[in-house]
C-alpha positions in Angstrom: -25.5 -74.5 1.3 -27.7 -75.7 3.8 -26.6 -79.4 4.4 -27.3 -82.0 6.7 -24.7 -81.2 9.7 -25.9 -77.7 9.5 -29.4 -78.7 10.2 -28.4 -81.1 12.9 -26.4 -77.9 14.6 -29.5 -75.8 14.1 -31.8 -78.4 15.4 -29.4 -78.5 18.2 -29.6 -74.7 18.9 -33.4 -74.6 19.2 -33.1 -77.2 21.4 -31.2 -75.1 23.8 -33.0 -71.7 23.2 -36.3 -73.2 24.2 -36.9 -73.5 28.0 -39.6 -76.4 28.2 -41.5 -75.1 30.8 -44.8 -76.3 31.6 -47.7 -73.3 31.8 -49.4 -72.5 34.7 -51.3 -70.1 36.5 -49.4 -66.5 36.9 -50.2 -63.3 37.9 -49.6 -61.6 34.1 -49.0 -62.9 30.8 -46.8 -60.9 29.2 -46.5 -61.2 25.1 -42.9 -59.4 23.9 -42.9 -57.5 20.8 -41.5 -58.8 17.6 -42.2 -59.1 14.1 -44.1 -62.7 14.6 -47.8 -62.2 15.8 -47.6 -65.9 16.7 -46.8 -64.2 20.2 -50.0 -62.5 20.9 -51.2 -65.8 19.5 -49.8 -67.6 22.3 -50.8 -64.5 25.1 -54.2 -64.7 24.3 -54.6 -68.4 24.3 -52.5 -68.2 28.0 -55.3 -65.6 28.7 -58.2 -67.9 27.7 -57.1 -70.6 29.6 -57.5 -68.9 32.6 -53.9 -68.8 33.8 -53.7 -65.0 33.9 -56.0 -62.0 34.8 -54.3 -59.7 32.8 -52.6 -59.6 29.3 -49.4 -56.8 28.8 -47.7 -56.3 25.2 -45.4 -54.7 24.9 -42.7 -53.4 21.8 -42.7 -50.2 19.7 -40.8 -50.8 16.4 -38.0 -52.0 15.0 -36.3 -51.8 11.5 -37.7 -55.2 10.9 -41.0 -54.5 11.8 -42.0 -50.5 11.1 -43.4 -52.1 7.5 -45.5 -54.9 9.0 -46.8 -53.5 12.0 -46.7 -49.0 11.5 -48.7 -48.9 14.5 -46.4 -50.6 16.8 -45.6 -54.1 18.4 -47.5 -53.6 21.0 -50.8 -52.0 19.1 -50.5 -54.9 16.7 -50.6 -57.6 19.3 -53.4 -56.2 21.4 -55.7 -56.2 18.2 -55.2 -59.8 17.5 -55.8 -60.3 21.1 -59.2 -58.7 20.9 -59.5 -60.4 18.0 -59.0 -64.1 19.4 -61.1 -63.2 22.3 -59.5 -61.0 24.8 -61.2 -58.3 26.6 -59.7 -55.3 25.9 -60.1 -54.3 29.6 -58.0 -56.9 30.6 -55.1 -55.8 27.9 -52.4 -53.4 29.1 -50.0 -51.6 26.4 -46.8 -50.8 26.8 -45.8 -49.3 23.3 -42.1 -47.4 23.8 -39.9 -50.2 24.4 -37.0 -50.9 21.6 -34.8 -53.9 23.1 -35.7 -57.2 25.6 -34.5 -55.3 28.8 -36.7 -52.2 27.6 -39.7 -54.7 27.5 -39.5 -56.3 30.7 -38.5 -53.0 32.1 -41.1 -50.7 31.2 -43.7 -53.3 31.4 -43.1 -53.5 35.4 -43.5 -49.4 35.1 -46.8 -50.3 33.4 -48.0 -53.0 35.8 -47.2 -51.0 39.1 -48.7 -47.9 37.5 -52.0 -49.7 37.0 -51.9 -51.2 40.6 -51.0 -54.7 39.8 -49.1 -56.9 42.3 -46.9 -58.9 40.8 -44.9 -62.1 41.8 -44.9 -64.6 38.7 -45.1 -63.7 35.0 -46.0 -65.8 32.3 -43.5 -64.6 29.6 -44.3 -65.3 25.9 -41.7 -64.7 23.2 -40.6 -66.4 19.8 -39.7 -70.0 20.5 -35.7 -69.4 19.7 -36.1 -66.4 22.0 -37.3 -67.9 25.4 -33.7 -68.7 27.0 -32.6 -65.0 26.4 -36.1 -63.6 27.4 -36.1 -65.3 30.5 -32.3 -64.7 31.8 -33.1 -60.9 30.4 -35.7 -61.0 32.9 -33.6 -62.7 35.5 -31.5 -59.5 35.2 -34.0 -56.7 35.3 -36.6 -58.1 37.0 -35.0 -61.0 39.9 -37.7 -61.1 42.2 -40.4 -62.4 40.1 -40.7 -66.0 39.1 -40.8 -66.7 35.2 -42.4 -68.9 33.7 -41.2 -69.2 29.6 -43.6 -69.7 27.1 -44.1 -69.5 22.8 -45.6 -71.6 20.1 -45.7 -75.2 20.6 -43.7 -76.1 17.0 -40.3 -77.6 16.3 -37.3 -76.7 13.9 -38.8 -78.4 11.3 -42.3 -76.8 12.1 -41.0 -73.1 12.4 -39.0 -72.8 9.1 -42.1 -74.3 7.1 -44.0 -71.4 8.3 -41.4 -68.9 7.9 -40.6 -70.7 4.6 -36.8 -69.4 4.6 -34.7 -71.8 6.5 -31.3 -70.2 6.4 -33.1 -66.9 8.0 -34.1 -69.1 11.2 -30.8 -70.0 11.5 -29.3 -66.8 11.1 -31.8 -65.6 14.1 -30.9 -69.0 16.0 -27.1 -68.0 15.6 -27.6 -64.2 16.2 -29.4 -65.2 19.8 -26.7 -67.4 21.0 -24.5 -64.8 20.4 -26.3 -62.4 22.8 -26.4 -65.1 25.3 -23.0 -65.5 25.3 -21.5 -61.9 25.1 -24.2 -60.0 26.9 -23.6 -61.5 30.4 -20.4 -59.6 30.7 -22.1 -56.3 29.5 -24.7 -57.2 32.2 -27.9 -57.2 30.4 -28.6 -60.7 31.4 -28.0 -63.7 33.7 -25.7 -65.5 31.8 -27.0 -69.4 31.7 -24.4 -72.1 31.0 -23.7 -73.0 27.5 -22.8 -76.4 26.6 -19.9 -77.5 25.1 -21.8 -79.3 22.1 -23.9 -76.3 21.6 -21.0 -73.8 21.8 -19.2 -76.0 19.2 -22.6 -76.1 17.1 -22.7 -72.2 17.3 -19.1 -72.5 16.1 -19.7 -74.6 12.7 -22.6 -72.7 12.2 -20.8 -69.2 12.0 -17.9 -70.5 10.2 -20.9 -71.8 7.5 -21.6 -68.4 6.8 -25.0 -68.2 9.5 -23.6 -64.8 10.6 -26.4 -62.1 9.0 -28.2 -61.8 12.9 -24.8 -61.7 14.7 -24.4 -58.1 16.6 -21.3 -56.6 16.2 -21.3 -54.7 19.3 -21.3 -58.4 21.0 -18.7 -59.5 19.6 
């Protein structure tokens, strides 16, 4: 059951998982590979705002997304692109990677094979997946600046579209988990959790929100 502390815990995850950063002029957008084209959404409207010169997607497939997207993350989001505008001489693909470290990774292969310079990077991911994205990147990729971006749309906003509420708070639990436990492992910079939203993560497990929790974090 989905009651009212629970959505007062969830609200308070999303909270924390988004980054708040304001937009501004970078030397790449890059949109990370998922199963929610809001990304490329978001990419190409960085893009057409002028505050890139160059769009990189990147993501091959997952189990969650092989069904809606056979031709890869990365394939999918550049054709919404193009369709929303973009040139597609000023798309780069990278279509291999499989995890967040992969994307970031293999993208800076992609970006240094193609000549590009690179100091700051607008990085675009699901809204409940900008904290990890950007200490992923902190990790793999230190020496460029990043600035977090997604859709602009609240708790609220996001489970109307997805229309299954207990799902986004399964995927809100799941990434705190890795944002925890995966510091020690060192795929990321491990940012400090607060008390109130470790205790949050907490009640939510022990509420059964545990379908997105990794057991290899554990």
């Amino acid at each position: 059951m989905i009651t009212e502390q629970v959505r007062v815990d969830a609200r308070l995850v999303w909270a924390y998982h988004r980054m708040e950063h304001e937009a501004r002029p970078c030397d790449v957008v890059i949109g990370l590979g998922s199963h929610d084209l809001g990304v490329a959404d978001v990419a190409a409207g960085l893009y057409l705002r002028g505050l890139a010169p160059v769009a990189l997607f990147t993501g091959g497939n997952s189990p969650t997304t092989r069904a809606r997207m056979p031709r890869g993350e990365a394939v999918h989001y550049r054709e919404r692109a193009i369709a929303l505008g973009v040139p597609e001489d000023a798309i780069l693909l990278e279509p291999r990677a499989s995890n967040t470290g992969e994307n970031i990774a293999f993208s800076r292969t992609v970006l240094a094979e193609a000549g590009r310079s690179v100091s700051s990077v607008l990085l675009v991911s699901k809204p409940y997946e900008e904290r990890r994205a950007h200490a992923t990147a902190r990790k793999v990729w230190p020496e460029v600046e990043v600035v977090s971006a997604s859709a602009l749309v609240d708790y609220d906003g996001y489970v109307s579209a997805l229309g299954d509420e207990r799902l986004v708070i399964d995927m809100l639990v799941g990434t705190l988990q890795r944002l925890i436990t995966y510091p020690a492992r060192g795929f990321l910079v491990g940012p400090p959790v607060p008390p109130e939203v470790r205790a949050a993560f907490e009640r939510l497990c022990a509420s059964g929100f545990v379908s997105r929790l990794s057991r290899s974090a554990r």
